[in-house]
C-alpha positions in Angstrom: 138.3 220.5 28.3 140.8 218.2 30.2 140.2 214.3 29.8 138.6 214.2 33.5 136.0 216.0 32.3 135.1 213.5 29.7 132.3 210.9 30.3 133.2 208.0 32.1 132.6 206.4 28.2 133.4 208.3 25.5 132.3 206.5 22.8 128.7 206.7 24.0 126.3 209.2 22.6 124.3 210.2 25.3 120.6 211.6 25.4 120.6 215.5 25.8 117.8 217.3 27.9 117.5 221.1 28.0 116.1 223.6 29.8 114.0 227.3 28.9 112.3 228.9 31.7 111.6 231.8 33.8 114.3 233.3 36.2 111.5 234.5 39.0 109.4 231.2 39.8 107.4 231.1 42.7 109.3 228.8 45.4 106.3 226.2 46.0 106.1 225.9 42.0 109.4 225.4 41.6 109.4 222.3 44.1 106.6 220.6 42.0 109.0 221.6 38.8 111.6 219.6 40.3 109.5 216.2 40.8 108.0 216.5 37.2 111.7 216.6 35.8 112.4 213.9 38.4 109.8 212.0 36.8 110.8 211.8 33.8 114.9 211.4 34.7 113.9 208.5 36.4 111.9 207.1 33.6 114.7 207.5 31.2 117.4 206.3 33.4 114.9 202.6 34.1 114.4 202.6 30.1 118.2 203.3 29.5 120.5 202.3 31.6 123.3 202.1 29.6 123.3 205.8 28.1 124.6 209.3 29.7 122.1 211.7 30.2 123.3 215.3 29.7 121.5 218.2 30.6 122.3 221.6 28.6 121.4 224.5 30.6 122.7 228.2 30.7 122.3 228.5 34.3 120.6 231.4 34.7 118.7 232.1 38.0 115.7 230.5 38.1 114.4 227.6 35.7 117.9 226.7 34.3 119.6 226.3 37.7 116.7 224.9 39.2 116.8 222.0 36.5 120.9 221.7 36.5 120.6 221.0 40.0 117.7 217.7 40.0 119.3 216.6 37.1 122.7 216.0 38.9 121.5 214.8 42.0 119.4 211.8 40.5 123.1 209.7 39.6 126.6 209.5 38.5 125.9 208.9 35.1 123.8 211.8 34.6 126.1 214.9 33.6 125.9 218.8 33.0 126.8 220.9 29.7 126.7 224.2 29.9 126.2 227.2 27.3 126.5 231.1 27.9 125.3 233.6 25.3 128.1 235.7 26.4 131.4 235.7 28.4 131.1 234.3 31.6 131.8 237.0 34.0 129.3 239.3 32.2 127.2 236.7 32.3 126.9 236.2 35.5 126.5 240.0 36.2 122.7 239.2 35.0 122.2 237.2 37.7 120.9 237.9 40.8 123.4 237.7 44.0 121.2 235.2 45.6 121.7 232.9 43.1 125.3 233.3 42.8 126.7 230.8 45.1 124.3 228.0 43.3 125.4 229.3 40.0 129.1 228.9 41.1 128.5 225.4 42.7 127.3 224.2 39.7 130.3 225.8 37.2 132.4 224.2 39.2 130.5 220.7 39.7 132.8 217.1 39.1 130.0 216.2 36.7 130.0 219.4 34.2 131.5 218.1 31.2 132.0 220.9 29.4 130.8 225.0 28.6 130.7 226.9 25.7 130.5 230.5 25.2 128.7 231.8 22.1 129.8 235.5 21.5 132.9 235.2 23.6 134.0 238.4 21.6 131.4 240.8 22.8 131.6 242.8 26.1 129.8 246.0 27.4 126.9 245.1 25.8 123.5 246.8 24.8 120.0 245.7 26.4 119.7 244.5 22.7 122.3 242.8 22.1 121.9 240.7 25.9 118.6 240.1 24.1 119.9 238.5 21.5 122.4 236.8 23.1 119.1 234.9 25.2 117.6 234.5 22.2 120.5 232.8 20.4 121.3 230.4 23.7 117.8 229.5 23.9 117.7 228.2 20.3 120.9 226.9 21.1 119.7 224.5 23.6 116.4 224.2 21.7 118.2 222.2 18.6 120.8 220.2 20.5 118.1 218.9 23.2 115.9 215.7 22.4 113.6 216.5 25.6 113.0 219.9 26.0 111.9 221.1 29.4 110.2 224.7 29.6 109.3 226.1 33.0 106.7 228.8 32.2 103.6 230.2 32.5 100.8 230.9 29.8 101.9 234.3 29.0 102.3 234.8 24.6 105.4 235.3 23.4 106.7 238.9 25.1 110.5 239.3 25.0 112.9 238.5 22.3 114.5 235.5 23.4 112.3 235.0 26.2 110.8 231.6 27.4 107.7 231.6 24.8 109.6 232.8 21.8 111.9 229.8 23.0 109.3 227.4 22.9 107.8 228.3 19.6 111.4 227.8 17.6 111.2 224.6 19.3 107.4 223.8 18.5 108.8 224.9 14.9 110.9 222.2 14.2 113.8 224.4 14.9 113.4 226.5 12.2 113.6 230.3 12.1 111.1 232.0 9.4 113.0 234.6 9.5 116.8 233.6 8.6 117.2 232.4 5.0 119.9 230.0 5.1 120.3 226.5 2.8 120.2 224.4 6.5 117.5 226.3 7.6 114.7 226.3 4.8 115.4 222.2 4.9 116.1 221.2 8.5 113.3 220.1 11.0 114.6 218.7 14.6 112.5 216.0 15.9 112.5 215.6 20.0 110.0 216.2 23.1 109.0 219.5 24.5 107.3 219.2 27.9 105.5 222.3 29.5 106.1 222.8 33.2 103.1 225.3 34.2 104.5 227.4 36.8 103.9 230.9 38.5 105.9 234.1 38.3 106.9 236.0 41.4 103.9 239.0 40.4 101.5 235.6 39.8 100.6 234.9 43.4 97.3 235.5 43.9 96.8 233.2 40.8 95.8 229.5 42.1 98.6 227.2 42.1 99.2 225.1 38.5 98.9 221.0 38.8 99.7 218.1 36.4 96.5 218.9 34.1 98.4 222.7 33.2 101.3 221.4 31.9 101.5 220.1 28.1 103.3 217.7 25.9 104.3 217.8 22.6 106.2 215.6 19.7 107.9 218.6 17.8 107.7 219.7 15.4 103.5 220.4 15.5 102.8 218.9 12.3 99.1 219.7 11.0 98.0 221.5 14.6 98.3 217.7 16.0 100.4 217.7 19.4 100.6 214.2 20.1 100.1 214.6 23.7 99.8 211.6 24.7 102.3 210.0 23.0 104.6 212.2 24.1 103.5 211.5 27.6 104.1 208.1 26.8 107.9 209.0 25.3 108.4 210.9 28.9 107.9 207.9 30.8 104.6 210.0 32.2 102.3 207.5 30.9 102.0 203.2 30.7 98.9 203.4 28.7 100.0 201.6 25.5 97.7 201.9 22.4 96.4 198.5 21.4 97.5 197.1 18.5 95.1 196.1 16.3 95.0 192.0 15.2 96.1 193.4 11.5 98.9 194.8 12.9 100.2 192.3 15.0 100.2 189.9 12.8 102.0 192.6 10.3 104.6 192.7 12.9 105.2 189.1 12.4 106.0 189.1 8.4 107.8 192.5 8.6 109.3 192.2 11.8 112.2 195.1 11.0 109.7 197.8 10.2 108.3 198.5 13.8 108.9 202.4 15.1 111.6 202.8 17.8 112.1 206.0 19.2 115.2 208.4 19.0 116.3 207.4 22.6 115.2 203.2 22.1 117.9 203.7 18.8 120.9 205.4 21.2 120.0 202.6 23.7 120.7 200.4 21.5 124.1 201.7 19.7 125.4 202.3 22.9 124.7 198.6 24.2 126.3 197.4 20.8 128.7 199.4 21.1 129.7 198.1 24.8 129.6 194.5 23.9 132.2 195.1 20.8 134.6 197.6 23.9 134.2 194.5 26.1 135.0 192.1 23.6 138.0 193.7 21.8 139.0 194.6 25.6 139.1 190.8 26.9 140.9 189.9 23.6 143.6 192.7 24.5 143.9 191.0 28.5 144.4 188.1 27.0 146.8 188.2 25.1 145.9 185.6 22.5 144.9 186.3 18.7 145.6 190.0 19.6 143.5 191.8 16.7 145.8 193.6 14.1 145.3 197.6 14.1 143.6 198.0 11.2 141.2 200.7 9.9 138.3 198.7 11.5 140.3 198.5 14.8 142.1 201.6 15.0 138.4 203.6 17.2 138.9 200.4 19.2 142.5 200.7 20.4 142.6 204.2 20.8 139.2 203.9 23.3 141.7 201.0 24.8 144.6 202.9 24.8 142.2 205.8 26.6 140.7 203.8 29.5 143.9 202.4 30.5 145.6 205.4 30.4 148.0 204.0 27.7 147.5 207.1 25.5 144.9 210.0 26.0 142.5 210.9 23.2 142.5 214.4 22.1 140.6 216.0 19.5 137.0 215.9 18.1 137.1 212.6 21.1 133.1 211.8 20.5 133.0 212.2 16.8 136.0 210.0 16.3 134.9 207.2 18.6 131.5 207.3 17.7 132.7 207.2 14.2 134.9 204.2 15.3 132.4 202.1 16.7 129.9 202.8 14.1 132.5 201.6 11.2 133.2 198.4 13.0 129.5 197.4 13.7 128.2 198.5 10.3 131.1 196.5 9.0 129.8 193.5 11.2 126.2 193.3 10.4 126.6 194.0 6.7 128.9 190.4 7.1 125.5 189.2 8.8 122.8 190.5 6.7 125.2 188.9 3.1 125.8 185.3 5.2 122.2 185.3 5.2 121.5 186.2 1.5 124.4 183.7 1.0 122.7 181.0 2.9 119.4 182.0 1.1 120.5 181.6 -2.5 122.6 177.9 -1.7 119.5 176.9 -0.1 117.8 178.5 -3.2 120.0 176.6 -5.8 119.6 173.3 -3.8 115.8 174.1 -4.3 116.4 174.7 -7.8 118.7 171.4 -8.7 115.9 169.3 -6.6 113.3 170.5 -8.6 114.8 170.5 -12.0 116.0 167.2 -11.6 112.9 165.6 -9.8 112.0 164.0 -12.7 115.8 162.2 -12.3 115.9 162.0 -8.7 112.5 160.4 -8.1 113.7 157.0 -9.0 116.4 157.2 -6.2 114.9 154.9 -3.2 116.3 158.4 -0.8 114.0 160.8 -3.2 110.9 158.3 -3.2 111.2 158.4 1.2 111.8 162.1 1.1 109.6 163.7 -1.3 109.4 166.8 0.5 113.6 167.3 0.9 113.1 170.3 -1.5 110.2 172.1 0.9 112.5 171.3 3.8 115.0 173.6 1.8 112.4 176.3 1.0 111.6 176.5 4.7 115.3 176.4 5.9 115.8 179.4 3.5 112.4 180.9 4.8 113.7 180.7 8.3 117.0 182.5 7.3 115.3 185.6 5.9 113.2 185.7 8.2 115.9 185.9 11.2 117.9 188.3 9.1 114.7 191.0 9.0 113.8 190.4 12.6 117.0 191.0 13.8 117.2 193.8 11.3 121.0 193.0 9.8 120.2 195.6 6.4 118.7 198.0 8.4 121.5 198.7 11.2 123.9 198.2 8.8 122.6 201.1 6.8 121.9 202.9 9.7 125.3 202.8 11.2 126.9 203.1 7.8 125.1 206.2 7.1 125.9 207.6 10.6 129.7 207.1 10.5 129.9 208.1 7.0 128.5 211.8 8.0 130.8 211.7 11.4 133.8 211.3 8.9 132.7 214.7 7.4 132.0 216.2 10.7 135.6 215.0 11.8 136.9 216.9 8.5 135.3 219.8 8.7 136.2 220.2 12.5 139.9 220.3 11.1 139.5 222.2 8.6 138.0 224.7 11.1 134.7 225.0 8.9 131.8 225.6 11.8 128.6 224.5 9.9 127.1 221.6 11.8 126.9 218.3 9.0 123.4 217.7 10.7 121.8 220.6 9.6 122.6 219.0 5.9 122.2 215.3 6.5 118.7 213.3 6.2 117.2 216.8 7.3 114.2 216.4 4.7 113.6 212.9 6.5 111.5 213.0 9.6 110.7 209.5 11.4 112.9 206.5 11.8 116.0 208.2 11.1 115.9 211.3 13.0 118.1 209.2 16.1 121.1 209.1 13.2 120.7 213.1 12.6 120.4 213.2 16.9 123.5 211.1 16.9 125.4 213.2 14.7 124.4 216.6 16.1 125.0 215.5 19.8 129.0 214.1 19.0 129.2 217.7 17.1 127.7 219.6 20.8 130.1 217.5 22.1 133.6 218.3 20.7 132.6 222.0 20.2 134.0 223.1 23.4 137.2 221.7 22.8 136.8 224.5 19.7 135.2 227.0 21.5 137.1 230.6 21.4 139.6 228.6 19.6 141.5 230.7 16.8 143.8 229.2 14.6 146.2 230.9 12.5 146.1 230.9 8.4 148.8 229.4 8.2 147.5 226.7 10.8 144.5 225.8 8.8 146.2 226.0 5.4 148.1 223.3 7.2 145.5 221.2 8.4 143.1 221.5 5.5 146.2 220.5 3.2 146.8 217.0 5.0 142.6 216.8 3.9 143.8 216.0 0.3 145.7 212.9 1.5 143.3 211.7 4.2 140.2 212.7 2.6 140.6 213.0 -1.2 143.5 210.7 -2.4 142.2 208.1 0.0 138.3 208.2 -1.7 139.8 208.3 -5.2 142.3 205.3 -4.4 139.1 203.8 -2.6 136.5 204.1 -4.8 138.7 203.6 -8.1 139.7 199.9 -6.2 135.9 199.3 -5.5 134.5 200.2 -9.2 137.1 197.4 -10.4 136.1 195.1 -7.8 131.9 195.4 -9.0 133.3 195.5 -12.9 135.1 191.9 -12.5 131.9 190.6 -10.9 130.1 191.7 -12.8 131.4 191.0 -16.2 131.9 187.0 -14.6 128.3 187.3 -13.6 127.4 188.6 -17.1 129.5 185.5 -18.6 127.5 183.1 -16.1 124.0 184.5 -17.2 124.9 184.3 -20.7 126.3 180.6 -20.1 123.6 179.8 -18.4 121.1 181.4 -20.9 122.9 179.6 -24.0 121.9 176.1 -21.8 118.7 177.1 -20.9 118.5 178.0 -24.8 119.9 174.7 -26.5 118.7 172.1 -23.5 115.4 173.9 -24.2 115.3 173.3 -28.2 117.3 170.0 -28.2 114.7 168.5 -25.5 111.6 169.1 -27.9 110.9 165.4 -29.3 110.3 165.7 -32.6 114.3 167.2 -32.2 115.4 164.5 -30.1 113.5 161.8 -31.9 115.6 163.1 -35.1 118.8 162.5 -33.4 120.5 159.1 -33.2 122.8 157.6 -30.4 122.6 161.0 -28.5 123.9 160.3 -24.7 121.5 161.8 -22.7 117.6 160.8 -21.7 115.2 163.2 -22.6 114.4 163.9 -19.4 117.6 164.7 -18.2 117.8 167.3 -21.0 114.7 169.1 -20.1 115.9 168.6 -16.3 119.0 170.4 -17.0 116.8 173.0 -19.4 114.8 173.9 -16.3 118.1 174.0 -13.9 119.9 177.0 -16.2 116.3 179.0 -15.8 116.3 178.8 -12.5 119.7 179.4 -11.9 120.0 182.0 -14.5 117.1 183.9 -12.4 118.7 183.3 -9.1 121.9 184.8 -10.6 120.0 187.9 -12.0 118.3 188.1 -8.6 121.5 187.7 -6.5 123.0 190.6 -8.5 119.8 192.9 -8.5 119.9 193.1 -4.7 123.5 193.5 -4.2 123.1 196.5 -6.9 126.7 195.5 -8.6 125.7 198.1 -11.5 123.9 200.7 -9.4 126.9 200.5 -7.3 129.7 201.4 -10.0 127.1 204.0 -11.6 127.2 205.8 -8.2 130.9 205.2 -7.5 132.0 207.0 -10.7 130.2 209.7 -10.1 131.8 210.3 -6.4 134.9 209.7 -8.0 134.3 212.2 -10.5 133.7 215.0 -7.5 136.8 213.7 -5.4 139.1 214.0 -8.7 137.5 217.4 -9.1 138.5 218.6 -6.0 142.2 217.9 -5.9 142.4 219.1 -9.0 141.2 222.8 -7.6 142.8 222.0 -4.2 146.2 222.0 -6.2 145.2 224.8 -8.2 144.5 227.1 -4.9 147.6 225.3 -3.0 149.9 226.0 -6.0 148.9 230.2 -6.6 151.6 232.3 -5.6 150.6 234.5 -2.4 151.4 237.5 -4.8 148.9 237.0 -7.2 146.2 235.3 -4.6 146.9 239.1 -3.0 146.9 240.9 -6.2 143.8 239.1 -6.9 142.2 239.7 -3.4 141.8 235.9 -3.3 141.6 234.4 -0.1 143.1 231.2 0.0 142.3 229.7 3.1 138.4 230.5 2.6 138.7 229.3 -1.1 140.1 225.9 0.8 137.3 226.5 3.4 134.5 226.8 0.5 135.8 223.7 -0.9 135.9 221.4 1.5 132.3 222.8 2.6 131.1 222.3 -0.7 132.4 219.0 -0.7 131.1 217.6 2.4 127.8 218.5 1.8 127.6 216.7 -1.8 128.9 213.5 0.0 126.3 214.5 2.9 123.3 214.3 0.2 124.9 211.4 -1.6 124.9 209.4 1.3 121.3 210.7 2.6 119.4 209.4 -0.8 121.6 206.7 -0.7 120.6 205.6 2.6 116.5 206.0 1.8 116.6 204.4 -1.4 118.1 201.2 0.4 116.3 201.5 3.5 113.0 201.8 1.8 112.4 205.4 3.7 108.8 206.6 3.1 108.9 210.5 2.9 108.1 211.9 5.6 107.2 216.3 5.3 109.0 217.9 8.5 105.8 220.5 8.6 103.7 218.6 7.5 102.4 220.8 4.5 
């Protein structure tokens, strides 16, 4: 894939469509095809302006070439991918000679992004195995498509890896019932499958199918319950809103960051944030002033710079990197918000806590005895602050974006080590809901580089090579990372443990010595009693404040969870030595393999920091678990 081929921005994640369908469609059925998919283009392009939509279609005669083509002719910023289930000039042997001029119009369209070729090996091929070659490029598009199109009528499932077989993966959840693999028993893809009712060529006498034939679906089917019409709704088919109920509204109000956005209202949104921080760091660059350093938060930044202006060209695993990029810096950016906010919260707090403590003090002040209320002012300045930080949702993106960057990084990894397991399949994929638009996000930037891998073969010798520069980027750098960060959350909190206990030894002796019949027995002592009990009060409150302020930043969970990454990373080197270091003799002697060995365990690997960072990520964000089937 050259870099004109690339989307005008690459560090956008765009919203994938795909199409399943029949290859003989009447032509009048077809035309009404085309304005439903129209339809809903044009609803997704007025709800998000800012994202690429990509279409992902085998172009085979019929429904898939039929869909390529409306897609591409709505506007510029809507784009083709395409996928064969065998090489190409096989391929297009199965496809009837009428349909070869469109077929070749569209393989060689300005807006086709990129193709990939799934059995690129196999040629002279059986009626069986062309079957399973449609069935494999129909699940294909099935789990790498948020909306689904299906052009079909409402004949059962016939032909292996025909339209309805399609369609039922896809009502599945993606799952196949019949492969027994470790992604597939937990994986579930969340998107929006919408039925086209049309006619077969042998179908005309039948009457002709309207808007009421076709269906819609939220998949995967959970319980037998298709959601119709909130999928309609999710099309852009439908304005009718359900009314929220008074409870709920006013729900909205006091937990403003847990209202439902939808996969494509969460890309919307990263993409616009991630705009705005291009922008920004691009006007900083023109200008020339307080030019930001190249750091590991700016490094996605400059190379997307260096890329647009032609400076330097971006190669490699281009999505996945810049997503990864962008998605560091802004995690990095609202995790500053969301702790300026708890900051603000507890000095407000403290000032709270001193005005109280000391009212009994204070309240001959002539300031204190005109403002009797200062210390509810504080309560609702603090009040306000929260308040801002959950409706703008600071915690939430930040763990959002964290999570989703973390997971790219393994991606990125295992694309060099030239390991082909997609991380998605592994990552939040018993979590259905609220975060399916990071798994989207993740499995989109992985469609997305894999053509630049496509057909690719590497060498042992090549990948030994890669996967050995893996220690030092990947390994050595966690160890060195995480064995900095468990010192950093030991120092604070052993000074935090010294503050409680401080403040608990006050609390303590303020708290004895203020009793009367105590401080009646002692003579000449400096202080009024009720300062002593005012300063008693002070270390309880502030004593709780600190145990608070350390419970939610989770210092001790934190270096709990840090040694035990540690504990896999040193692990791992030690065995990557141990499998770098074996003589190619004996690895041959011993029929060891090393570059799978490496393979394995950088796999293994990656998938324990996958699950880390999954229950890592629902823990914080207070995920409710949500069964992908429903059972």
């Amino acid at each position: 894939m050259t870099s004109a081929a690339l989307l005008p921005e690459t560090f956008l994640s765009p919203i994938t469509f795909g199409i399943t369908g029949h290859r003989d469609i009447l032509p009048e059925d077809a035309i009404r095809a085309q304005a439903s998919i129209q339809l809903v283009i044009k609803s997704f392009r007025k709800r998000y302006p800012k994202t690429p939509l990509i279409i992902i279609s085998p172009l085979a005669e019929g429904a898939d070439c039929i869909a390529a083509e409306t897609f591409l002719a709505e506007d510029n910023n809507c784009f083709l991918h395409t996928v064969y289930p065998f090489p190409l000039e096989e391929y297009k042997n199965t496809i009837g000679i009428d349909w070869h001029e469109k077929f070749d119009s569209l393989t060689s369209h300005e807006r086709l992004i990129n193709q990939i070729t799934l059995n690129s090996e196999l040629t002279n091929l059986s009626e069986d195995q062309r079957n399973q070659g449609y069935k494999e490029v129909g699940e294909f598009v099935a789990i790498n498509s948020y909306v689904l199109f299906a052009l079909m009528n409402n004949e059962p499932a016939l032909k292996k890896g025909g339209t309805a077989e399609i369609v039922e993966f896809r009502k599945r959840g993606c799952i196949d019932l019949l492969e027994v693999s470790d992604s597939n028993i937990r994986c579930a893809e969340e998107g929006l499958l919408y039925e086209i009712r049309v006619r077969r060529s042998y179908e005309k006498e039948l009457s002709a199918p309207t808007e009421m034939d076709d269906a819609y679906f939220i998949t995967p089917i959970v319980n037998g319950k298709n959601r119709s019409e909130e999928a309609r709704i999710e099309l852009g088919l439908s304005n009718e809103r359900p009314k929220t109920k008074a409870i709920e509204k006013i729900k909205s109000y006091i937990q403003p960051g847990d209202q439902a956005t939808t996969v494509a209202d969460e890309i919307e949104l990263l993409n616009c944030r991630s705009l705005e921080l291009i922008n920004t760091f691009a006007e900083s660059m023109k200008s020339g002033n307080a030019t930001p350093e190249r750091t590991w938060a700016t490094e996605a930044l400059y190379k997307i710079y260096e890329h647009k202006n032609k400076v330097a060209i971006s190669i490699g695993d281009i999505y996945t990197q810049h997503l990864r990029g962008t998605c560091d810096k802004l995690a990095s950016d609202y995790q500053a918000k969301y702790k300026r906010c708890l900051n603000w919260v507890f000095i407000l707090s403290v000032l709270i806590g001193l005005l109280h403590g000391f009212e009994g003090v204070l309240e001959h002040l002539s300031w204190f005895e005109e403002n009797p209320f200062a210390k509810y002012v504080f309560a609702g300045m603090a009040l306000l602050v929260w308040y801002v930080a959950k409706k703008k949702g600071y915690k939430e993106i930040y763990e959002s974006y964290r999570a989703l960057s973390e997971a790219l990084r393994i991606q990125e990894y295992w694309h060099k080590a030239n390991i082909r397991k997609v991380p998605a399949d592994f990552f939040l994929s018993t979590q259905m809901g609220d975060n399916s638009w990071v798994r989207r996000a993740l499995r989109t930037a992985w469609f997305m580089d894999l053509g630049e891998k496509n057909g690719e073969i590497n060498s042992q010798e090549r990948i030994i090579e890669n996967i050995t520069t893996l220690d030092t980027s990947w390994v050595k750098d966690q160890i060195k990372y995480l064995s900095k960060k468990i010192d950093d959350f030991e120092n604070k909190l052993k000074k935090f443990d010294q503050l409680n206990l401080a403040l608990g030894v006050t609390a303590g002796g303020f708290f004895i010595l203020g009793r009367e019949f105590i401080f009646n027995g002692i003579e000449g002592f400096p202080l009024p009693l009720e300062l002593i009990n005012a300063i008693s009060g002070c270390a309880i409150i502030f004593l709780a404040l600190s145990k608070g302020y350390c419970k939610m930043n989770a210092f001790d969970v934190l270096i709990k969870r840090y040694e035990s990454s540690l504990h896999v990373y040193v692990q791992s080197e030690k065995i990557h030595n141990e499998i770098i270091n074996l003589d190619n003799e004996n690895a041959l002697k011993n029929k060891i393999d090393k570059t799978e060995r490496l393979q394995g365990l950088y796999l293994t690997l990656g998938q324990s920091v996958l699950d880390e960072v999954a229950d890592w990520y629902i823990v914080n964000s207070r995920e409710e678990f949500k069964n992908p089937v429903g059972e």
